[in-house]
C-alpha positions in Angstrom: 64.2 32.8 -59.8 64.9 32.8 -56.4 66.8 36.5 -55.4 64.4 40.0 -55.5 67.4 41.0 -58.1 66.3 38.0 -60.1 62.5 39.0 -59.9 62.8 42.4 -60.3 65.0 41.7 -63.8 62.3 39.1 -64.7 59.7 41.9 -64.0 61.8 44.8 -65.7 61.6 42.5 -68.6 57.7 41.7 -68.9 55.3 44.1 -71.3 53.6 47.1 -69.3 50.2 45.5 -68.8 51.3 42.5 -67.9 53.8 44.2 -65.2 50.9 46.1 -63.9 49.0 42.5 -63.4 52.0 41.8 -61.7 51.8 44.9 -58.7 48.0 44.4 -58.8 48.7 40.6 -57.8 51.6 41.5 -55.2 49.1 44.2 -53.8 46.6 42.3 -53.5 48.6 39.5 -52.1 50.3 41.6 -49.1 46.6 43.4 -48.4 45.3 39.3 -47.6 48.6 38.5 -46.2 48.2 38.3 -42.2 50.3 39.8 -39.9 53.6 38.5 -38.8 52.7 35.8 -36.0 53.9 36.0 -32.8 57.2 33.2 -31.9 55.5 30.5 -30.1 57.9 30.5 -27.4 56.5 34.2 -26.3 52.9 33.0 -26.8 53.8 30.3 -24.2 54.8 32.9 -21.5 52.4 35.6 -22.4 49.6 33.4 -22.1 51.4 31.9 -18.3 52.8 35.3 -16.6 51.1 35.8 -14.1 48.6 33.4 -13.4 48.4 30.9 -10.7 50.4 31.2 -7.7 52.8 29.0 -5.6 52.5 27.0 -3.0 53.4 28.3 0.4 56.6 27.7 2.0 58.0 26.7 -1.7 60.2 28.4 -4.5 60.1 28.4 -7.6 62.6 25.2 -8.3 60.8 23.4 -5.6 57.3 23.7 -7.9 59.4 23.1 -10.9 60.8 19.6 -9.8 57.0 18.3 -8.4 55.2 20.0 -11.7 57.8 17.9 -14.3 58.3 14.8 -11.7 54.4 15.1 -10.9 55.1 13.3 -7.2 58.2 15.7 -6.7 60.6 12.6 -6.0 
């Protein structure tokens, strides 16, 4: 089985008790089940905005190139 229409025929199929076992399990299971996480790629730039600042008399490309160079040549 690997469709909901393929689970939910499996399901339709199974004795009342054990179908209730069934939603108790996926009940339980979603109540334990954490949130959705967060794409790392916004993580990285909430956790940056904002903080630090550059240095004076350069733009933003200018620290770019010496942060990823780390001499700026």
């Amino acid at each position: 089985m690997s469709t909901a229409i393929e689970i939910e025929n499996a399901i339709r199929g199974l004795p009342t008790a054990e179908a209730q076992a069934v939603a108790k399990w996926l009940q339980d299971y979603l109540a334990r089940k954490p949130a959705t996480p967060t794409p790392i790629a916004a993580d990285i730039f909430v956790k940056w905005r904002g903080r630090g600042r550059l240095p004076v008399g350069r733009n933003t490309d200018e620290y770019l190139h010496l942060t990823r160079n780390g001499n700026g040549s």
